[in-house]
Every structure is written in structure tokens, then in C-alpha cells.
C-alpha positions as CSV (number, residue, x, y, z in Angstrom):
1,X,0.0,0.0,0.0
2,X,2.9,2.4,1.1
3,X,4.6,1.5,-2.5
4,X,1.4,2.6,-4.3
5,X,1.0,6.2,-2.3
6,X,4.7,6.7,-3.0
7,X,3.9,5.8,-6.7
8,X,1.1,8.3,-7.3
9,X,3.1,10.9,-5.5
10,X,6.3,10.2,-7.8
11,X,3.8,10.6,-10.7
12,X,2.2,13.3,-9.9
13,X,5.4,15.2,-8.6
14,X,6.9,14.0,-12.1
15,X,4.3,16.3,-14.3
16,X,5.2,19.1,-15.7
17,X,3.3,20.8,-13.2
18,X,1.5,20.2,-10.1
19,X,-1.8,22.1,-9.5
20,X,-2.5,23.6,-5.9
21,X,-5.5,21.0,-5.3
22,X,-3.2,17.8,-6.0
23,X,-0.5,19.3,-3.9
24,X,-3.5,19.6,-1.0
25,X,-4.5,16.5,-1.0
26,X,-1.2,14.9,-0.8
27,X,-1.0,16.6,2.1
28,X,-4.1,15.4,3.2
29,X,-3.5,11.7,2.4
30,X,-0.2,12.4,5.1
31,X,-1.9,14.1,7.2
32,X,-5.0,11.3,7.3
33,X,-2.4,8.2,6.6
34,X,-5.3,7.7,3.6
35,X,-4.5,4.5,1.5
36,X,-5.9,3.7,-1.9
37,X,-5.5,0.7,-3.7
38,X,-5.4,1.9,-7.5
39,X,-4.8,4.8,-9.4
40,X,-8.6,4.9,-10.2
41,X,-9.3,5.1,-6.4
42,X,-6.7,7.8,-6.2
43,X,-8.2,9.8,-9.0
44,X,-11.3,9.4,-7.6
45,X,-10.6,10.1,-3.8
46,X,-8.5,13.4,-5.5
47,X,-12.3,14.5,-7.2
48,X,-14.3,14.1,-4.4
49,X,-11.4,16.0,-2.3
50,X,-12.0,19.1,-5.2
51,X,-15.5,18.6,-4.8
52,X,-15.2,19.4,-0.6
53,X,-12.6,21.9,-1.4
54,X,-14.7,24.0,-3.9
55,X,-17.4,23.7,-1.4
56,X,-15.7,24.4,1.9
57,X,-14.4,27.8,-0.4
58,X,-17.3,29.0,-1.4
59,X,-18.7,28.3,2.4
60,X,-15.9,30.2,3.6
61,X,-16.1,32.8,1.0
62,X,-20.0,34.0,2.3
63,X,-19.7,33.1,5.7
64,X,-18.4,35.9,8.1
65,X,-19.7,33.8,11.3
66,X,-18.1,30.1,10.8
67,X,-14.9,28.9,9.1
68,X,-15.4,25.1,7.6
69,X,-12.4,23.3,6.5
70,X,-11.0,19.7,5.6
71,X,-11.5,16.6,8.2
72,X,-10.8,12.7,7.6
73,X,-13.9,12.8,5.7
74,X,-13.2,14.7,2.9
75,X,-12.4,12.5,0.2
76,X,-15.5,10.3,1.0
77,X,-18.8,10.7,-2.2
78,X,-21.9,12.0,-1.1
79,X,-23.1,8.5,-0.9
80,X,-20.4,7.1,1.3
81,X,-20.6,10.0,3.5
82,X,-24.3,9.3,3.9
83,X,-24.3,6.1,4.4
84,X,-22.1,6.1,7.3
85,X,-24.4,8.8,8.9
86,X,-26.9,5.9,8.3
87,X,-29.4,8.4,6.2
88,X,-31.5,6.1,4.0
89,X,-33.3,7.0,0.8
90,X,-36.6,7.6,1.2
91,X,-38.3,8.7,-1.5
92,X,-40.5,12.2,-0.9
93,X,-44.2,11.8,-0.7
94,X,-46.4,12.2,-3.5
95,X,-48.5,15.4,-2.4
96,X,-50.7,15.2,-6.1
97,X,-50.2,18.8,-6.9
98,X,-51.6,20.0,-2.6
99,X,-49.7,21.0,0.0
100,X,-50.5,20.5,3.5
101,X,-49.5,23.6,5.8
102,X,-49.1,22.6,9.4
103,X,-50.0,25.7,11.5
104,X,-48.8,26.3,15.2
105,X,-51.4,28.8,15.5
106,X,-54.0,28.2,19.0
């Protein structure tokens, strides 16, 4: 596993140039000990890492109150991350073109 992490980081070092997101999230896979078993995982642990990162950004960017940044989870797909919250998909109910209004009013 080691051998493959030091192989994607050799290849990625060894491009002509290495963007600021793939710099990142090597440091991330350090900082986490994160192991993936292919190149595909890699590539795709590396997009949903962009993903987070465009979206922690733009939180960050409109946000005066609260500062998000990157935990052990961000390289995780929506779907992975819910699952291990244990959300389920339900499907929404069909309201046939009514909605109910639920009023607290006594």
C-alpha cells in the first residue's frame, strides 16, 4: 500500500506541473495516513477531495460567522458519506399537486 501512495506521489510530482488541489490532498492523504489501492481510487478520492474543497471555499467565501475546513472525511462521495451517517433514501411523498400547511397557531 505504502509503494502505491509513494507511486502516485512520484507521478504526480513527475508532471510538468502540479496544480494547488493535488499538492493539497497529498498533504491530506499524510496528514489522514489515507490508502488507496489503484490509481482509479486515487483519481477518484483526488475528485471528491475538489469537490469538498470548492465547497468548503465558497462556504468560507459567504460566511463571516463560521470557518469550515477539511476533516478525515473529505475524500469520502456523497453516498459514502451518507451512508455512514446511516441516512437512507426515502423517496418524498407524493402530495398530487396539494400542499399541506401545518400551523402552530391556538
Amino acid at each position: 500500500m505504502r509503494s502505491l501512495i509513494a507511486t502516485a506521489v512520484a507521478a504526480v510530482a513527475s508532471a510538468t506541473f502540479m496544480s494547488e488541489i493535488e499538492f493539497d490532498f497529498i498533504q491530506y492523504i499524510a496528514k489522514y495516513g489515507k490508502n488507496y489501492s489503484s490509481m482509479t481510487e486515487f483519481n477518484e478520492r483526488l475528485a471528491n477531495f475538489k469537490f469538498m474543497d470548492d465547497e468548503i471555499k465558497r462556504h468560507n467565501s459567504e460566511q463571516t460567522s463560521t470557518t469550515h475546513g477539511h476533516n478525515k472525511f473529505s475524500d469520502y462521495s456523497r453516498s459514502e458519506y451518507e451512508q455512514m451517517l446511516g441516512l437512507k433514501d426515502v423517496p418524498a411523498p407524493e402530495l398530487n399537486g396539494k400542499m399541506h400547511v401545518v400551523s402552530n397557531d391556538t
